[in-house]
N, C-alpha and C positions, 0 to 999 in steps of 0.2 A: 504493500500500500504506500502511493504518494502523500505528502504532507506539502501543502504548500502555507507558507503565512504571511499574509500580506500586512502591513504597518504603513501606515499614515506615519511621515513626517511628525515630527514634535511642532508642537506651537511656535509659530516664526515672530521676527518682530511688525510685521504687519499684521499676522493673525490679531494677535496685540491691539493693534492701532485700529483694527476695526477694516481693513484695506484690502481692496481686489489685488489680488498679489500677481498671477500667473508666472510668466515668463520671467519677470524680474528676480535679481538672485539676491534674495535677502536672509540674511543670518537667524538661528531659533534664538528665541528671548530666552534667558535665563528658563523661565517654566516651560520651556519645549526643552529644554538640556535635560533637566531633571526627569523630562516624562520618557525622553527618550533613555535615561541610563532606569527607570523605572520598566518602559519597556523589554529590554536587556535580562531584567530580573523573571519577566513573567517566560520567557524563553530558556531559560537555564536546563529545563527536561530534553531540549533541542540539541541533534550537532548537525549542523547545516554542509551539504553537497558544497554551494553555491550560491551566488544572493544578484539580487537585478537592481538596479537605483538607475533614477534620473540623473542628468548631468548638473541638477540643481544641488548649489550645497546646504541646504536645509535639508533635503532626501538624504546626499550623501552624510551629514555629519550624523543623522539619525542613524542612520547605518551602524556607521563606526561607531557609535557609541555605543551603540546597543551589542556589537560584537565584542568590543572591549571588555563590557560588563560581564558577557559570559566566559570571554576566555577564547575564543574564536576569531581573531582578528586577521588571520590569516589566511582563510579560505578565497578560494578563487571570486572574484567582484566582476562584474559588467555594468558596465555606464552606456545608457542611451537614452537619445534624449526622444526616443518614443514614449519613454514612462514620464516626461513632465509634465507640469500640470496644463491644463488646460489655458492656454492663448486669452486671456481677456482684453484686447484691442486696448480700444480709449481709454476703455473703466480701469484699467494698470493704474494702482498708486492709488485712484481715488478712495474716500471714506465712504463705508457702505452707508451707512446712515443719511448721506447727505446727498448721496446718489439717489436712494430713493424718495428724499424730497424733491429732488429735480426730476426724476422722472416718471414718481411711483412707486409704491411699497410691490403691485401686481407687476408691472413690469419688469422691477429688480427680480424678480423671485421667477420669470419668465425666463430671462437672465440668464440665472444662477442656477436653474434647476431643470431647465425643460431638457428634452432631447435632440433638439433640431434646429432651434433659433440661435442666432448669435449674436452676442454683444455686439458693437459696432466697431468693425476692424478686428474681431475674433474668432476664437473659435466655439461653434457648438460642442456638445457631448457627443453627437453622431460624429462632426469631424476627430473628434481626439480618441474616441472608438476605432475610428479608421488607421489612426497608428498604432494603437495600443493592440489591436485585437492580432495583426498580422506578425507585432513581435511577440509576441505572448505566444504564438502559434509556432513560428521560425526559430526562436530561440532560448523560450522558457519548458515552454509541452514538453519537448525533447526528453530534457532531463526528470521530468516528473513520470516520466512512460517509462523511465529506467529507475521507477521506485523510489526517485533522489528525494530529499527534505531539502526543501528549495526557502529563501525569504526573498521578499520582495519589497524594496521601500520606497514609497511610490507619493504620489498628493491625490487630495480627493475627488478630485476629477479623473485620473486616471484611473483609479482603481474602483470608482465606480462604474464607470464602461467596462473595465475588466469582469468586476461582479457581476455586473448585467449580464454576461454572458456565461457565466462560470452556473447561477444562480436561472439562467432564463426569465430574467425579470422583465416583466412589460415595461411601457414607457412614463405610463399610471405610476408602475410600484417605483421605479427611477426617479422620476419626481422628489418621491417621499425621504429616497435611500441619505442617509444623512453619516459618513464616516469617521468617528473622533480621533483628534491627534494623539499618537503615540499608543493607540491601546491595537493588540495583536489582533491578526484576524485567522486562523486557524482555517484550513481547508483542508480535509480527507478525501483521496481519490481515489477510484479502482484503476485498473492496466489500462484503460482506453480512455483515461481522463477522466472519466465522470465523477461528478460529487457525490459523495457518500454521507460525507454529515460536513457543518461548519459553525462554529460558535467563537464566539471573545474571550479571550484566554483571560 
């Protein structure tokens, strides 16, 4: 049986600031440090094949930290920036709160959560599905069909399109799917990928 566990980055310092982060590369605040070496601890039952991060270093520093804490720092790493997060155009930088005075509580959340629309100058869920799904498949699968314990530390946009698929979630239940920083997400697979169970460590 495959193990795959996917982690949300730690709380960055825009998470913080209340701020459409995407592509920008911004450092974890102090309390994404800790949640990430907290993450680290709920992983200690784990010895990992191999682990996937974005080329963001919020993603990567979570990583590291979190292999640090268990004692694994040296397993084989892949960096691409298929697993980054989500392209949010214009809204980069800005404060969510005052975003959606200007344009709307409904349409931030249109935004922010739907499957197909996109910020202005961004990208949707379906566009970052469109990266995420094809490396997931070319370069993660692989090693999970050879039984490997895989981690994956990714931002919530990624790894919601990933789960969407993992999960077969409609676009309804995507909506809803809400991923918090720094806590594990546990996957169990049979030989041909398929989920078997998955829960929050």
């Amino acid at each position: 049986m495959a193990r795959l566990l996917l982690l949300r980055h730690g709380e960055s310092q825009w998470n913080l600031e209340n701020r459409f982060t995407g592509w920008v590369d911004v450092p974890l605040s102090p309390r994404g440090i800790q949640e990430a070496k907290d993450a680290g601890e709920k992983l200690r039952n784990f010895t990992f094949d191999r682990a996937f991060t974005s080329v963001l270093a919020r993603a990567n520093e979570t990583l590291r930290l979190a292999l640090e804490t268990i004692g694994q720092p040296g397993i084989p790493i892949e960096k691409d920036k298929a697993l980054n997060e989500r392209m949010y155009g214009e809204l980069q930088g800005l404060n969510k709160a005052e975003t959606a005075k200007k344009y709307g509580d409904e349409q931030v959340k249109i935004w922010r959560r739907s499957y197909d629309v996109r910020p202005p100058g961004g990208e949707s869920l379906k566009d970052t599905a469109e990266r995420v799904l094809p490396y997931y498949e070319r370069a993660i699968k692989p090693s999970l069909l050879k039984g490997e314990t895989i981690l994956v530390a990714a931002h919530g946009n990624s790894l919601r399109a990933l789960i969407m698929e993992l999960e077969q979630l409609s676009r309804e239940q995507v909506l809803e799917l809400n991923i918090p920083t720094g806590a594990p997400l546990l996957y169990e697979l049979d030989e041909t990928g398929r989920v078997l169970d998955h829960r929050y460590l």
